[in-house]
C-alpha positions as CSV (number, residue, x, y, z in Angstrom):
1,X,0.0,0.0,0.0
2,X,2.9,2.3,0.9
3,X,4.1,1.7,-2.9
4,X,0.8,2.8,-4.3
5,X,0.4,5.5,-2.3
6,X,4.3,6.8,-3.2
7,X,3.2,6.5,-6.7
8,X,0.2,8.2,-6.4
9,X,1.5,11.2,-4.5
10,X,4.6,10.9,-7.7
11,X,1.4,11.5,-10.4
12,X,-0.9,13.7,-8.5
13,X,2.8,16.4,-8.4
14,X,3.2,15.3,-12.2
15,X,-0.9,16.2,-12.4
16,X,-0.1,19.3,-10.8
17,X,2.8,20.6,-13.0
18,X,0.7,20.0,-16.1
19,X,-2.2,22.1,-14.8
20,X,-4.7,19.0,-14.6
21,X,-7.1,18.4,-12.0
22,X,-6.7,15.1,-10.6
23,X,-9.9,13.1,-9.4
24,X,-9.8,12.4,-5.4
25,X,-10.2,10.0,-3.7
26,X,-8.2,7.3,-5.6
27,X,-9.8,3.8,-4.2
28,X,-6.6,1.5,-3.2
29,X,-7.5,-2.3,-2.9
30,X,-6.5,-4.3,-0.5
31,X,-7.1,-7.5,0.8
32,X,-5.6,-7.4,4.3
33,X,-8.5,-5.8,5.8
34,X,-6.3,-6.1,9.0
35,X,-3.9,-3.2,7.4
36,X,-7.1,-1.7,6.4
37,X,-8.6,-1.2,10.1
38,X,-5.0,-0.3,11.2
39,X,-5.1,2.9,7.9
40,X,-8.6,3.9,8.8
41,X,-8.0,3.6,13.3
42,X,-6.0,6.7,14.3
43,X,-6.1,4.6,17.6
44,X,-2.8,2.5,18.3
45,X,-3.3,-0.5,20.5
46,X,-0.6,-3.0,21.8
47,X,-0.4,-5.3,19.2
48,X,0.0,-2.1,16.6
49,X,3.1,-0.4,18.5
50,X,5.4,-1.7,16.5
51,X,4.0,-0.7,12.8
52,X,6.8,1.0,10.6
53,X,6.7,4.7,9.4
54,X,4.8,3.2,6.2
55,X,1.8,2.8,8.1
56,X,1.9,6.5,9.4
57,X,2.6,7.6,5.4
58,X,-0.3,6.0,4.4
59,X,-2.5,6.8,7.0
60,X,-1.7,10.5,6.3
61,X,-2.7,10.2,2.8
62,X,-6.2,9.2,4.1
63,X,-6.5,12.1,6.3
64,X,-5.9,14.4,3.4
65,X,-8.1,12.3,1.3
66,X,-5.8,11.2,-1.2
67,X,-7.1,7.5,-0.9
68,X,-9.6,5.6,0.0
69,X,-8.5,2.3,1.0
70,X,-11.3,-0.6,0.4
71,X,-11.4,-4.2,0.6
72,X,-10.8,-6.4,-2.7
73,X,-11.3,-10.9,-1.8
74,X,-7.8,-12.4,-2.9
75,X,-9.9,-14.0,-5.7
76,X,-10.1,-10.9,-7.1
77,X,-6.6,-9.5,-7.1
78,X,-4.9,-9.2,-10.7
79,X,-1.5,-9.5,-9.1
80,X,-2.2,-12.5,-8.0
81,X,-2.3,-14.2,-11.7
82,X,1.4,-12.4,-11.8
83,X,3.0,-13.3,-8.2
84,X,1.1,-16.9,-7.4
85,X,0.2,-19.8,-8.3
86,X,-3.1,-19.9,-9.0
87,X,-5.8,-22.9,-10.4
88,X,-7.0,-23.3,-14.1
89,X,-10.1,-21.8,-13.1
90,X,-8.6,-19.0,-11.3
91,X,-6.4,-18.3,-14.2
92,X,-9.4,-18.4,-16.6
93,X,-11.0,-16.3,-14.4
94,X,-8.2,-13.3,-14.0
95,X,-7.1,-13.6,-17.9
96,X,-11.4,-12.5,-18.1
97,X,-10.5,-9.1,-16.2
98,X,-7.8,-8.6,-17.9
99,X,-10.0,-8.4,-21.4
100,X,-7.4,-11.3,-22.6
101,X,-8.9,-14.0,-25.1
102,X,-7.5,-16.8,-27.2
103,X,-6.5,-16.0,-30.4
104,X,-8.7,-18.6,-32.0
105,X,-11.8,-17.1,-30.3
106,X,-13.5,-13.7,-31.7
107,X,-14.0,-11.0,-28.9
108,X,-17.3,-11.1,-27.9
C-alpha cells in the first residue's frame, strides 16, 4: 500500500505541473483488511506499537483524502495471476478481467 500511495503522491505532483485536476479520492484495494482497520483507526493498540513509518505515510494520505483504501477478496486481485500460483479456473478467471482471449476465439 505504501508503494501505491508513493506512486500516487509521484502522479498527482506530475498532475499538478501540467495544470490537470486530478480526481480524489483514488480507491486503493486491498485484501488485508487487518492493514485496512489499522489505515482507517487513528487509535494504536498494543499489538500495533510496532508498525513502521509506512503505516503513518499512508494513513496521512487518508487524512488528506488522497485514498480511499477498500477491501478487494484475494480471488479478485490481478497481481495474483502475476505473483502466485493460482488454479485453471482462477487463471481463466483473471485472464477475463484482464480483457485477454484466445486468439482462435473472436472477442465477444
Amino acid at each position: 500500500m505504501t508503494t501505491t500511495c508513493c506512486e500516487h503522491t509521484w502522479l498527482l505532483t506530475l498532475l499538478r505541473d501540467l495544470n490537470v485536476k486530478p480526481l480524489l479520492p483514488v480507491h486503493l484495494f486491498c485484501d488485508n483488511q487487518a492493514a485496512l482497520l489499522i489505515v482507517r483507526n487513528p487509535v494504536f493498540h498494543e499489538r500495533t506499537k510496532h508498525i513502521e513509518v509506512d503505516c503513518h505515510y499512508v494513513r496521512d494520505k487518508f487524512k488528506l483524502g488522497q485514498i480511499h483504501p477498500c477491501y478487494e477478496t484475494s480471488k479478485n486481485q490481478l497481481d495474483d495471476l502475476f505473483t502466485k500460483v493460482v488454479s485453471a479456473s482462477q487463471y481463466s478467471y483473471l485472464l477475463g478481467k484482464l480483457g485477454v482471449v484466445a486468439s482462435s476465439q473472436p472477442p465477444a
